[in-house]
mmJSON file of the N, C-alpha and C atoms, coordinates in Angstrom:
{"data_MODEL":{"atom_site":{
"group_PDB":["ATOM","ATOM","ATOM","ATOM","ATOM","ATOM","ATOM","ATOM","ATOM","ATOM","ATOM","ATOM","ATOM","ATOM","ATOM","ATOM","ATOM","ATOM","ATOM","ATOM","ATOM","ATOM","ATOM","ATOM","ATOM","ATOM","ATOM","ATOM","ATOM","ATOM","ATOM","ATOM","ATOM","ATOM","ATOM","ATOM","ATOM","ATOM","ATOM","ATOM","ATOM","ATOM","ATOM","ATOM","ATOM","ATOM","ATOM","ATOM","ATOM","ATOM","ATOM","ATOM","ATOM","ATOM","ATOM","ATOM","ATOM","ATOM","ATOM","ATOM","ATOM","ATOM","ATOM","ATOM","ATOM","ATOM","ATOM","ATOM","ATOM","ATOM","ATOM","ATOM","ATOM","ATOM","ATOM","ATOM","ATOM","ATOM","ATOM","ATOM","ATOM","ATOM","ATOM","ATOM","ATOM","ATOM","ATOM","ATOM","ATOM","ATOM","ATOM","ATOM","ATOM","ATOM","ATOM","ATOM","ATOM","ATOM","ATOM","ATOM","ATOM","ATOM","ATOM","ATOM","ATOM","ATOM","ATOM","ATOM","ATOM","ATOM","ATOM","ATOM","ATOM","ATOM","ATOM","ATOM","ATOM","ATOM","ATOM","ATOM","ATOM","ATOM","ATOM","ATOM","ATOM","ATOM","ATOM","ATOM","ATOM","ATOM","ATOM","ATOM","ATOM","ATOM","ATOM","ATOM","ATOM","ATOM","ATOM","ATOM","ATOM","ATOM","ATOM","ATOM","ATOM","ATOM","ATOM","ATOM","ATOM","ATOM","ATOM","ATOM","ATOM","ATOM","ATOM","ATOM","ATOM","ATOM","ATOM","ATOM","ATOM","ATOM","ATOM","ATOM","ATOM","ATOM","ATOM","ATOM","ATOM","ATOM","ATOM","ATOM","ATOM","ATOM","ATOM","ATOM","ATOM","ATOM","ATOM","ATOM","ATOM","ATOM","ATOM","ATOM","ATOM","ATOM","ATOM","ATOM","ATOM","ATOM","ATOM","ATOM","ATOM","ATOM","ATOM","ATOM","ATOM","ATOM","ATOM","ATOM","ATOM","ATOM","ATOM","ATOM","ATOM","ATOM","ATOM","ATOM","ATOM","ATOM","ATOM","ATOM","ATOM","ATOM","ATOM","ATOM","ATOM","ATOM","ATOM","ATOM","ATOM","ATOM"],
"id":[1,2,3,4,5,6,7,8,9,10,11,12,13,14,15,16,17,18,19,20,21,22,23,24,25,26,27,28,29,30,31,32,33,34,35,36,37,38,39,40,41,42,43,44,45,46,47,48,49,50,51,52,53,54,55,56,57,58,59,60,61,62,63,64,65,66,67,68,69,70,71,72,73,74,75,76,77,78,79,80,81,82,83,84,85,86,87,88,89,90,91,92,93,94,95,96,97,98,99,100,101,102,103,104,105,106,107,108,109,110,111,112,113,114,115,116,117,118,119,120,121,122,123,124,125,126,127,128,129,130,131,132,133,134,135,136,137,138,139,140,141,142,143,144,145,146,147,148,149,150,151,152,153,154,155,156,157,158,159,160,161,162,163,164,165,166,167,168,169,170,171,172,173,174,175,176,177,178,179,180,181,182,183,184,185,186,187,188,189,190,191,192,193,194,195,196,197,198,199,200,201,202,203,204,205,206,207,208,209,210,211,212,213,214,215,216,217,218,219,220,221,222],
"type_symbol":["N","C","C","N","C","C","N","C","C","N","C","C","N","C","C","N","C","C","N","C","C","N","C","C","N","C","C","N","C","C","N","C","C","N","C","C","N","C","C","N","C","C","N","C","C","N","C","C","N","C","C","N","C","C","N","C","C","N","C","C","N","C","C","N","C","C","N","C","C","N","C","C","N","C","C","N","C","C","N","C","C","N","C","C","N","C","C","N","C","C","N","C","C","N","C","C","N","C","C","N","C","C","N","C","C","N","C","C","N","C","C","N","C","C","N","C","C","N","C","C","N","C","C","N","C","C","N","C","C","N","C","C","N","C","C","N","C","C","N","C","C","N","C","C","N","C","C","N","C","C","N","C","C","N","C","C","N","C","C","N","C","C","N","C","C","N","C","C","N","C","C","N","C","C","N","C","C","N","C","C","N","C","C","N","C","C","N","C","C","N","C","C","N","C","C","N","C","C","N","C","C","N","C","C","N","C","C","N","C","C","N","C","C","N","C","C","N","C","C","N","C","C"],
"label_atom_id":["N","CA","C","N","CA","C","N","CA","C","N","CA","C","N","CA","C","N","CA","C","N","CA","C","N","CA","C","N","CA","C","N","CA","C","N","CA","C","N","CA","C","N","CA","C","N","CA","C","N","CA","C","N","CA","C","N","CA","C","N","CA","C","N","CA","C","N","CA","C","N","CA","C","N","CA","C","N","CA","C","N","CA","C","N","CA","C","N","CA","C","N","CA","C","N","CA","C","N","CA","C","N","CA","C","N","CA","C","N","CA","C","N","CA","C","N","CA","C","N","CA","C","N","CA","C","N","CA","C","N","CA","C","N","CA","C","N","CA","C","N","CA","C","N","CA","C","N","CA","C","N","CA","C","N","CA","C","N","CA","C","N","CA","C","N","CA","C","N","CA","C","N","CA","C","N","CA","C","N","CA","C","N","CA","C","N","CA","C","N","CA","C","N","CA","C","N","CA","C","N","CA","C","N","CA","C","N","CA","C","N","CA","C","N","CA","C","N","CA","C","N","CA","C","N","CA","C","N","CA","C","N","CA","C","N","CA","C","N","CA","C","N","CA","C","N","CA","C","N","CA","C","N","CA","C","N","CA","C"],
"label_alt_id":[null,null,null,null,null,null,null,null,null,null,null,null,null,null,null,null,null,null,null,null,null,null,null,null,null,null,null,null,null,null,null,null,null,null,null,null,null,null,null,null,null,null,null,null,null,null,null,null,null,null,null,null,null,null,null,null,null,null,null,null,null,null,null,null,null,null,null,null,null,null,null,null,null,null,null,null,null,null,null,null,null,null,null,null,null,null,null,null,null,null,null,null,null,null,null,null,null,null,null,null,null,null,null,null,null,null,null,null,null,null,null,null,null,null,null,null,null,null,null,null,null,null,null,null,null,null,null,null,null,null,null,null,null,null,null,null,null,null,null,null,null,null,null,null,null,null,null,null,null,null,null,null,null,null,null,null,null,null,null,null,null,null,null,null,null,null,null,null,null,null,null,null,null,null,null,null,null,null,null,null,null,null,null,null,null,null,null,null,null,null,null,null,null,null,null,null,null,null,null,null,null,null,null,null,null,null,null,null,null,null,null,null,null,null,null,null,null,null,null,null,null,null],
"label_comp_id":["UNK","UNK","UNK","UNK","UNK","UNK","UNK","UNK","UNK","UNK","UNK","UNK","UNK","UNK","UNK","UNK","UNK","UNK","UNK","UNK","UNK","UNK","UNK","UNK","UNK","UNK","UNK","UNK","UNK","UNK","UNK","UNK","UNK","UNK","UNK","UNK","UNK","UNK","UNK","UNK","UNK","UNK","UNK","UNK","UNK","UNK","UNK","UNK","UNK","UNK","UNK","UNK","UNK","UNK","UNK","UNK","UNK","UNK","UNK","UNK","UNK","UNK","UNK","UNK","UNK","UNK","UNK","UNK","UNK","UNK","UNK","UNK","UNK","UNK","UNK","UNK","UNK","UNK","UNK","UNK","UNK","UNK","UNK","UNK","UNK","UNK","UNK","UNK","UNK","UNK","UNK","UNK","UNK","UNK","UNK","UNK","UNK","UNK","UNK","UNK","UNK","UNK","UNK","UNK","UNK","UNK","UNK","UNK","UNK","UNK","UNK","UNK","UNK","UNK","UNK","UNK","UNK","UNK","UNK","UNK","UNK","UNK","UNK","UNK","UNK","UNK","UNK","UNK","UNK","UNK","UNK","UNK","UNK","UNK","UNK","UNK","UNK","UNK","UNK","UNK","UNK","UNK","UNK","UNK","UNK","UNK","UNK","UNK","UNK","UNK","UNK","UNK","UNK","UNK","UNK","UNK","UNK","UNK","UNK","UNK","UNK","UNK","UNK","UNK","UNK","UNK","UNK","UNK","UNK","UNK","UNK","UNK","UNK","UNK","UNK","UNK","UNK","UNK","UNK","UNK","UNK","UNK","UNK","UNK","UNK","UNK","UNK","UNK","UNK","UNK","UNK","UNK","UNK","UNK","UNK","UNK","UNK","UNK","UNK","UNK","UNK","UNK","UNK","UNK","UNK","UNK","UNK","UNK","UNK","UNK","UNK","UNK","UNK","UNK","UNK","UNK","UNK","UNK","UNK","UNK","UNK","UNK"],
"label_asym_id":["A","A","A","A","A","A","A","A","A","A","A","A","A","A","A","A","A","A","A","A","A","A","A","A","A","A","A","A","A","A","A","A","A","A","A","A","A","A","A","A","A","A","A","A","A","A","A","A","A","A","A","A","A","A","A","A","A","A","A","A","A","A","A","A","A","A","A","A","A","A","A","A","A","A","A","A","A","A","A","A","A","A","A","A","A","A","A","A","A","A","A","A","A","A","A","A","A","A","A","A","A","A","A","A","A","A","A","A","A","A","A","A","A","A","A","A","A","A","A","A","A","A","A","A","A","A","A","A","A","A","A","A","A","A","A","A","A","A","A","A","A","A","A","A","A","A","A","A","A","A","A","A","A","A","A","A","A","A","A","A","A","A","A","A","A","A","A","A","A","A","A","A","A","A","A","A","A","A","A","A","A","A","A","A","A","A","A","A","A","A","A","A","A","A","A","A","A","A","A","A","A","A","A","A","A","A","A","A","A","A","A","A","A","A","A","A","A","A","A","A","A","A"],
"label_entity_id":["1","1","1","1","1","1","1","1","1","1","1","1","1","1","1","1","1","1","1","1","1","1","1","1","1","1","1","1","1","1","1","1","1","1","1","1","1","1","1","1","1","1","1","1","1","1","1","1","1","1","1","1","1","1","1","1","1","1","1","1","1","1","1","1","1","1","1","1","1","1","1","1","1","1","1","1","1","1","1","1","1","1","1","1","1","1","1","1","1","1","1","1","1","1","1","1","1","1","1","1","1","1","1","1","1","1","1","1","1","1","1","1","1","1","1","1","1","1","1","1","1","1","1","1","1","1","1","1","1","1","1","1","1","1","1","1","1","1","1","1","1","1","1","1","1","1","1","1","1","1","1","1","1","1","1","1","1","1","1","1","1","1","1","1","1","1","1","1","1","1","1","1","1","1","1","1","1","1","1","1","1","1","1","1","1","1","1","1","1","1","1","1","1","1","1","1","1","1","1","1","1","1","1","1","1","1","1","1","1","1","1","1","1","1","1","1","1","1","1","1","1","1"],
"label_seq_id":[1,1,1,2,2,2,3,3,3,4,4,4,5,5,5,6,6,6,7,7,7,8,8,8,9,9,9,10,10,10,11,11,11,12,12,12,13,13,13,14,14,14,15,15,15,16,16,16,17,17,17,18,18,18,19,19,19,20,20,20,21,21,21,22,22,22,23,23,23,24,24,24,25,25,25,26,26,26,27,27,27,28,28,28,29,29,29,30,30,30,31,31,31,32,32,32,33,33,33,34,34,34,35,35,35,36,36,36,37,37,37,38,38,38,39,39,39,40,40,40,41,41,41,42,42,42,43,43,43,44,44,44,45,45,45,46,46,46,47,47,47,48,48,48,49,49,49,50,50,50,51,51,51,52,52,52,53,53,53,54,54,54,55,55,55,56,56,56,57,57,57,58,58,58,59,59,59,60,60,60,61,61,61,62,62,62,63,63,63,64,64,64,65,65,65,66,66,66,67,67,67,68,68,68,69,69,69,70,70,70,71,71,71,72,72,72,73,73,73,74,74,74],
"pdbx_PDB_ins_code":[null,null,null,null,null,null,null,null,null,null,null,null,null,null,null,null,null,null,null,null,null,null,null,null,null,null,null,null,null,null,null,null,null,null,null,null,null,null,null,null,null,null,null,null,null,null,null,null,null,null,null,null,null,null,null,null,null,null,null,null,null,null,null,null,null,null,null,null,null,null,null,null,null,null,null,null,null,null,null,null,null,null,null,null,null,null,null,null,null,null,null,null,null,null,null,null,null,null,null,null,null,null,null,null,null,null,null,null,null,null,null,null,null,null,null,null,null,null,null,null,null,null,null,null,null,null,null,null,null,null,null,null,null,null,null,null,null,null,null,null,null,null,null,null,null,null,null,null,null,null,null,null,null,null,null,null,null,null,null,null,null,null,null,null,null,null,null,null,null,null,null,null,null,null,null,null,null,null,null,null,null,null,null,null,null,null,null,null,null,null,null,null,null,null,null,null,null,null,null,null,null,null,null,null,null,null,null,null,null,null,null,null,null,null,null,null,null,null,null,null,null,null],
"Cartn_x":[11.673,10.348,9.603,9.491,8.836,9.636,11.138,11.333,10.804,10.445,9.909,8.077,7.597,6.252,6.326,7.337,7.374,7.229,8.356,8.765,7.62,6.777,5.382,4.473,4.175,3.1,3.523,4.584,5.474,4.941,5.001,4.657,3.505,2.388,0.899,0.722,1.056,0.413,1.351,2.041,2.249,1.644,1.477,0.385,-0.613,-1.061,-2.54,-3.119,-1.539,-1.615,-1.258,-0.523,-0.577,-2.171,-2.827,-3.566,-4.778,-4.757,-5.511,-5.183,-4.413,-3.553,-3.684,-3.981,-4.482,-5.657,-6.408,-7.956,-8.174,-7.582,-8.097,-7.559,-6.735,-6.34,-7.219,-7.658,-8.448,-9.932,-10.554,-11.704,-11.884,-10.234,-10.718,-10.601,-9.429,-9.577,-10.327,-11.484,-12.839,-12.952,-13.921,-14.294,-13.973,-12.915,-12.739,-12.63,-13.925,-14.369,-15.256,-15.827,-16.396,-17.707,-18.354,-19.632,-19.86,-18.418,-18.725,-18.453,-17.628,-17.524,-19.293,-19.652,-21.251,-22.131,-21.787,-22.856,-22.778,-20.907,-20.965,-21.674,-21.618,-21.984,-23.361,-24.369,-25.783,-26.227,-25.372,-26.005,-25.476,-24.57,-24.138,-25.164,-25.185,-26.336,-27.5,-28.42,-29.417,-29.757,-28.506,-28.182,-28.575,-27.887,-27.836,-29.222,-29.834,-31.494,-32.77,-31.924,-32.923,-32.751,-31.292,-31.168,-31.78,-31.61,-32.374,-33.947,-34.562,-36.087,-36.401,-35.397,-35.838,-35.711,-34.956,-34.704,-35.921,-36.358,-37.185,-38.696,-38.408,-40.376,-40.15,-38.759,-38.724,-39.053,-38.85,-39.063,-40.849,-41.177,-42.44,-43.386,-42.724,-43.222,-43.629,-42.387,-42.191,-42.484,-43.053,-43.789,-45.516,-46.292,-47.176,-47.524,-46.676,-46.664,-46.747,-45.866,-45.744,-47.086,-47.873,-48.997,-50.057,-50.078,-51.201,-50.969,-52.345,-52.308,-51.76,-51.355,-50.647,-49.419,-49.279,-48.465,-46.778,-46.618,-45.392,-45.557,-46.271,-46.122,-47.185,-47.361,-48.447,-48.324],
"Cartn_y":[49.424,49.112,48.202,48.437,47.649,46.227,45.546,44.442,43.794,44.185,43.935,43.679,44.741,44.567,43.094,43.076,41.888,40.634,40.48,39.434,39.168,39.706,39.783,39.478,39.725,39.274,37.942,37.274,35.73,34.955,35.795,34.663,34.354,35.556,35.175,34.546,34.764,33.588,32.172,31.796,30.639,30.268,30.779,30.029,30.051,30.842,30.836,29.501,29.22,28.379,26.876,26.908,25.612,25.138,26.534,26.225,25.466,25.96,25.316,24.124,23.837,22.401,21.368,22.077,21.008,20.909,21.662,21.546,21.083,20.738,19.688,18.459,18.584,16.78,16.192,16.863,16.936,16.074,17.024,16.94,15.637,15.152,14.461,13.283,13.121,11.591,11.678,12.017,12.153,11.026,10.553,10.283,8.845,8.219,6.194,5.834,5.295,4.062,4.898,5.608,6.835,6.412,5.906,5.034,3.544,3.167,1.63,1.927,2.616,3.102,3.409,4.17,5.268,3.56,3.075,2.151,0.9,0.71,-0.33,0.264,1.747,2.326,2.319,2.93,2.927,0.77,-0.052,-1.504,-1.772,-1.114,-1.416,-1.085,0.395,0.731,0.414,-0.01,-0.463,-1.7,-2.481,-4.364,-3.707,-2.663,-2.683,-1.928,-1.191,-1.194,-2.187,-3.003,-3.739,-4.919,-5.383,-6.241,-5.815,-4.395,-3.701,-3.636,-3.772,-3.845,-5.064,-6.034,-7.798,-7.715,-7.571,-7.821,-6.997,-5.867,-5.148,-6.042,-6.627,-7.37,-8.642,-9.492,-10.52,-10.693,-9.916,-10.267,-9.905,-9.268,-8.811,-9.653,-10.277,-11.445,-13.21,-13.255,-14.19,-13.87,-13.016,-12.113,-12.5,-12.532,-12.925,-13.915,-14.916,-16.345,-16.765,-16.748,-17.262,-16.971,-15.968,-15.413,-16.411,-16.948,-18.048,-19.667,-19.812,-20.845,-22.555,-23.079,-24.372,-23.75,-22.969,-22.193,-23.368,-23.63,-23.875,-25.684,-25.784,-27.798,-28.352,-29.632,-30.176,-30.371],
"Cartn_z":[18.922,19.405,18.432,17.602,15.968,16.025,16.328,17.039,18.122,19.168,20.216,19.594,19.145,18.558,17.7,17.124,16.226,16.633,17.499,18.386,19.366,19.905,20.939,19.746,18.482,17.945,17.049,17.328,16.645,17.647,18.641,20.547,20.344,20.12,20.347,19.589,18.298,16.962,17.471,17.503,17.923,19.243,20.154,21.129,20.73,19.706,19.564,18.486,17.385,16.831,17.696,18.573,19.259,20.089,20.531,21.226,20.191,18.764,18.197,17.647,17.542,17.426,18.183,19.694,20.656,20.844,20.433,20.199,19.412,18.064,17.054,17.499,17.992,18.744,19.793,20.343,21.181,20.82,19.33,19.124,17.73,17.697,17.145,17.322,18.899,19.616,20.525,21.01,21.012,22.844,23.05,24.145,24.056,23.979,23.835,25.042,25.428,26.63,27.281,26.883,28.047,28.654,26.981,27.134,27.927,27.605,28.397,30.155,30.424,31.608,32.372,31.957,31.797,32.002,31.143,31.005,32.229,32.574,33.401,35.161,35.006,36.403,36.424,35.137,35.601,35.287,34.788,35.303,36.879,37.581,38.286,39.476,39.311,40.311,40.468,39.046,39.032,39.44,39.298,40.209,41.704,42.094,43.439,44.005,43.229,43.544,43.337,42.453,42.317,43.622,44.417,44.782,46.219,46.586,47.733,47.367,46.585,46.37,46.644,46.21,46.049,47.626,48.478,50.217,50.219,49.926,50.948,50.534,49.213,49.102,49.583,49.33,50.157,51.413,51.838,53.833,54.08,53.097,53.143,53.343,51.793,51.451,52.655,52.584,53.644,54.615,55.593,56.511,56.211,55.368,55.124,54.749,54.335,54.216,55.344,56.412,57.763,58.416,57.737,58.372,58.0,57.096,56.564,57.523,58.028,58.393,57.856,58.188,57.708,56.464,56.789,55.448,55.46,56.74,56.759,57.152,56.624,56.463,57.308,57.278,58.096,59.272],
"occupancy":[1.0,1.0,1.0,1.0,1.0,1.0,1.0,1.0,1.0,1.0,1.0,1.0,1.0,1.0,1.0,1.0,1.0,1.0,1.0,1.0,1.0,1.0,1.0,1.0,1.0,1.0,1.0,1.0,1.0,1.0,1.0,1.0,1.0,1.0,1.0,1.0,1.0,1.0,1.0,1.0,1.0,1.0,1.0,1.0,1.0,1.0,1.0,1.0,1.0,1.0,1.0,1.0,1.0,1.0,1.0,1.0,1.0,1.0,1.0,1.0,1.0,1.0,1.0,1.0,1.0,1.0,1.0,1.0,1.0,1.0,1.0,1.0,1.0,1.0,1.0,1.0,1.0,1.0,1.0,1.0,1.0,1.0,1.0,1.0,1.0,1.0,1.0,1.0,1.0,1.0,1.0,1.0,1.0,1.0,1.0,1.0,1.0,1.0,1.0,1.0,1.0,1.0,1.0,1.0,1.0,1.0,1.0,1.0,1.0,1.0,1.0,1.0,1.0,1.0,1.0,1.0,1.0,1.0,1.0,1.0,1.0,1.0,1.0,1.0,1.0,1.0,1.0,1.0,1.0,1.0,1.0,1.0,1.0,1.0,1.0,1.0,1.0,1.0,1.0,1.0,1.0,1.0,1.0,1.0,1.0,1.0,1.0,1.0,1.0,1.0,1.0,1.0,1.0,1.0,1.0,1.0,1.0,1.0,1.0,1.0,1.0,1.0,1.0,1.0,1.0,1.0,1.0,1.0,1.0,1.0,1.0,1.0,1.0,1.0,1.0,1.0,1.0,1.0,1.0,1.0,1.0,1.0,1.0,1.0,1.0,1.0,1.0,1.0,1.0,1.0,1.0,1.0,1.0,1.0,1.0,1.0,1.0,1.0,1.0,1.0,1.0,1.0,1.0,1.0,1.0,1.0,1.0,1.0,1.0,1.0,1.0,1.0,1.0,1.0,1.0,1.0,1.0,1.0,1.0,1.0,1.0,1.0],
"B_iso_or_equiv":[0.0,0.0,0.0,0.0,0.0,0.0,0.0,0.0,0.0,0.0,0.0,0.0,0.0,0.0,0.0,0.0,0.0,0.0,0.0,0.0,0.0,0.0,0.0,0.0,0.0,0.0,0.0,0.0,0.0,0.0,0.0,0.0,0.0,0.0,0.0,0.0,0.0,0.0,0.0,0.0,0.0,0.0,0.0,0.0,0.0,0.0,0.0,0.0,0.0,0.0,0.0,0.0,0.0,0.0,0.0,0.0,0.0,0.0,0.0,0.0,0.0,0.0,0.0,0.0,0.0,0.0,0.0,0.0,0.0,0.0,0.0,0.0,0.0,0.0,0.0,0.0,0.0,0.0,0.0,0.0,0.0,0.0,0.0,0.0,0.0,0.0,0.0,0.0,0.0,0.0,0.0,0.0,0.0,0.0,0.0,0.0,0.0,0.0,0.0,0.0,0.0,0.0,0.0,0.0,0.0,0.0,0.0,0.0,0.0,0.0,0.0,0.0,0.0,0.0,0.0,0.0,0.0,0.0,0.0,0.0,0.0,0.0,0.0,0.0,0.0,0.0,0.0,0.0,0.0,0.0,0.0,0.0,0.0,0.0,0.0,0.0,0.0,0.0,0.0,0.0,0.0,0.0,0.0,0.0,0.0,0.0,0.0,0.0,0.0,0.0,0.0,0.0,0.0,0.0,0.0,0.0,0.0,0.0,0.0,0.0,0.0,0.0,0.0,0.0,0.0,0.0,0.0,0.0,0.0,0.0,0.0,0.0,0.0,0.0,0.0,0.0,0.0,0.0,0.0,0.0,0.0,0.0,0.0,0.0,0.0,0.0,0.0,0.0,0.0,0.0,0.0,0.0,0.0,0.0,0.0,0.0,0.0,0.0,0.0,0.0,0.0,0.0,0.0,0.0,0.0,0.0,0.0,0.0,0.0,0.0,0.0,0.0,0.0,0.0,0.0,0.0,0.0,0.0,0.0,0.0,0.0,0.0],
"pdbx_formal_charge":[null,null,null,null,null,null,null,null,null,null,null,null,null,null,null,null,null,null,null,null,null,null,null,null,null,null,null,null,null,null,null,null,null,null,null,null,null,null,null,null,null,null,null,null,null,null,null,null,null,null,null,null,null,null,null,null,null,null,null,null,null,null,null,null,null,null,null,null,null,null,null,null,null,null,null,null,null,null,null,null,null,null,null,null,null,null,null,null,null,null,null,null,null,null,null,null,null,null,null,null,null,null,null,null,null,null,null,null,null,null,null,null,null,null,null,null,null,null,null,null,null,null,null,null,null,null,null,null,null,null,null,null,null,null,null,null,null,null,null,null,null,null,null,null,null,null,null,null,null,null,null,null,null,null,null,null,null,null,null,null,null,null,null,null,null,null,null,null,null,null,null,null,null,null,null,null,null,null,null,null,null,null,null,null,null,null,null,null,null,null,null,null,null,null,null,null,null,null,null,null,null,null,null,null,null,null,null,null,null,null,null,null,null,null,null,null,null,null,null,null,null,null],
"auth_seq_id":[1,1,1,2,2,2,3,3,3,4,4,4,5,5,5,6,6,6,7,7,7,8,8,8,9,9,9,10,10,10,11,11,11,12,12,12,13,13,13,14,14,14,15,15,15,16,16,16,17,17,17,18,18,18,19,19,19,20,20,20,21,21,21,22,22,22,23,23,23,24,24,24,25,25,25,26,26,26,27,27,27,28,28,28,29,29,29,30,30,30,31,31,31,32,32,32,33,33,33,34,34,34,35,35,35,36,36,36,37,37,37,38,38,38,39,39,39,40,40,40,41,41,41,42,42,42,43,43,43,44,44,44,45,45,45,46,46,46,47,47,47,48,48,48,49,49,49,50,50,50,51,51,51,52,52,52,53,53,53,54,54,54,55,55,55,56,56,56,57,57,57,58,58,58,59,59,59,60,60,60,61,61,61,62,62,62,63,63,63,64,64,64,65,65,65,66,66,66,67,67,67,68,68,68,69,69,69,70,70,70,71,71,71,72,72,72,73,73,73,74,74,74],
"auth_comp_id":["UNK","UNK","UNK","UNK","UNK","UNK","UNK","UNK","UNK","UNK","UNK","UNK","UNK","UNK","UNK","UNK","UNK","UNK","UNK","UNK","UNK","UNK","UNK","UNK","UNK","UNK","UNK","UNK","UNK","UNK","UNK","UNK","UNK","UNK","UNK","UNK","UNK","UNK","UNK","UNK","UNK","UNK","UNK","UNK","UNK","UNK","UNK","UNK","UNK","UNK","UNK","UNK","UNK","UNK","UNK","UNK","UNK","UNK","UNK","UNK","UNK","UNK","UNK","UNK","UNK","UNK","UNK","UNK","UNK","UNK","UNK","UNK","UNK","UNK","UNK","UNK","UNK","UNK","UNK","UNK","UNK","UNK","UNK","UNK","UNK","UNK","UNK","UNK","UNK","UNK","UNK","UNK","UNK","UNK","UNK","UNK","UNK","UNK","UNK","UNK","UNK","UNK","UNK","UNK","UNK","UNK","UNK","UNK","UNK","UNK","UNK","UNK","UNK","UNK","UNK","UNK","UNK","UNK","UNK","UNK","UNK","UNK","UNK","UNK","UNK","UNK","UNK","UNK","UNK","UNK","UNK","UNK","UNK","UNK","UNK","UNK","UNK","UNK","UNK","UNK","UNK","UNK","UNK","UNK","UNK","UNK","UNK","UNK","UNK","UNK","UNK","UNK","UNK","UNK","UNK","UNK","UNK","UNK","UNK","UNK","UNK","UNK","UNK","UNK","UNK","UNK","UNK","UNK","UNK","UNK","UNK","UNK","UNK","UNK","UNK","UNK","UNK","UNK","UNK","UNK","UNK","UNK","UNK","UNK","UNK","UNK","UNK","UNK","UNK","UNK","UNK","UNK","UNK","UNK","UNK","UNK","UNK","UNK","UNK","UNK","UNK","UNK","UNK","UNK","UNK","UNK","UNK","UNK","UNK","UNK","UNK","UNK","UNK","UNK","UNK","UNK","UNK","UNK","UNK","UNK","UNK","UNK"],
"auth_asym_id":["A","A","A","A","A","A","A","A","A","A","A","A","A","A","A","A","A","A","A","A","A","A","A","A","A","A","A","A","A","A","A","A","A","A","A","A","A","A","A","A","A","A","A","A","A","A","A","A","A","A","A","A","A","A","A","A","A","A","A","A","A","A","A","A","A","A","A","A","A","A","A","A","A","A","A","A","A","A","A","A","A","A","A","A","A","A","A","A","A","A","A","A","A","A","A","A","A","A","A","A","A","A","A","A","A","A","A","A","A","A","A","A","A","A","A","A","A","A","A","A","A","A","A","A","A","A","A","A","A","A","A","A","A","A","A","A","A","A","A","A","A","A","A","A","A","A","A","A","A","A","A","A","A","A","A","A","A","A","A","A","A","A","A","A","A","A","A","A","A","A","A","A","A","A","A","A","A","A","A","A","A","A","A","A","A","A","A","A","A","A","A","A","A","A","A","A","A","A","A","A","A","A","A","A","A","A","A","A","A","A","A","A","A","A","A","A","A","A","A","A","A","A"],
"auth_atom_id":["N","CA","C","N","CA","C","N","CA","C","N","CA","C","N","CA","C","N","CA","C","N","CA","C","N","CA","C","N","CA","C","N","CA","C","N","CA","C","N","CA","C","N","CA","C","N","CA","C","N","CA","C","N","CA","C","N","CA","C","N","CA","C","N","CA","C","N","CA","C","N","CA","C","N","CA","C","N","CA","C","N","CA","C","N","CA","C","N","CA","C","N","CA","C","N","CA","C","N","CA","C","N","CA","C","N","CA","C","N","CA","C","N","CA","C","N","CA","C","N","CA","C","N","CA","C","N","CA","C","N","CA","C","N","CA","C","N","CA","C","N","CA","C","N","CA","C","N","CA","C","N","CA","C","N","CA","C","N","CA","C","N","CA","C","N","CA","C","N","CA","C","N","CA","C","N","CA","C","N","CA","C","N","CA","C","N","CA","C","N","CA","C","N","CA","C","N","CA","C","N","CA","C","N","CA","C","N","CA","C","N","CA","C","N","CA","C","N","CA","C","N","CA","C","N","CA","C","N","CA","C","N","CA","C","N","CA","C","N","CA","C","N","CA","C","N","CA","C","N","CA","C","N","CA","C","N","CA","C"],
"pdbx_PDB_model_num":[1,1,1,1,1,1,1,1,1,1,1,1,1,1,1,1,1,1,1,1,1,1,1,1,1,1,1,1,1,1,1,1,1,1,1,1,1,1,1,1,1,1,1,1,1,1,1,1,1,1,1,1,1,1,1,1,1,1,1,1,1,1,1,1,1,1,1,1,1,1,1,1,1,1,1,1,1,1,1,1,1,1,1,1,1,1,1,1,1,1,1,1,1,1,1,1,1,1,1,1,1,1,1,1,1,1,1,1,1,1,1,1,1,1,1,1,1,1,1,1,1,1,1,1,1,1,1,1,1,1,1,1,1,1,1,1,1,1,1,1,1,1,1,1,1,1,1,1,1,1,1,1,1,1,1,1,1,1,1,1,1,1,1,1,1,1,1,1,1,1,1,1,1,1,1,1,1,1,1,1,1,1,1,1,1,1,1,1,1,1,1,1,1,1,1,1,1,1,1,1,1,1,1,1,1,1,1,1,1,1,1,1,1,1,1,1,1,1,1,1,1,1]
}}}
């Protein structure tokens, strides 16, 4: 029995030591590109709100121009 006990507590310490082994690998190749990724999505989205704000004041715009007399040539 004291073999078996042995052999079961060789197992846990080695998974327990691999598992920390991969947690320092882990923590110390760390997040590479994570930020430029992050960063190319919130310019990306913000192009695409801003380009939906520019259509929604453009037409607005040009909507009240057309509204002014002689606005559109002599």
């Amino acid at each position: 029995m004291s073999t078996l006990n042995a052999a079961a507590i060789r197992v846990a310490l080695a998974v327990h030591d691999r598992g920390q082994r991969l947690a320092t690998d882990l923590r110390d190749r760390g997040d590479r590109g994570s930020g430029v990724v992050e960063t190319i999505i919130l310019v990306a989205g913000f192009a695409g709100l801003a380009f939906a704000v520019y259509l929604a004041v453009s037409s607005k715009v040009h909507g009240w121009i057309d509204k002014i007399p002689g606005a559109s040539g002599p």
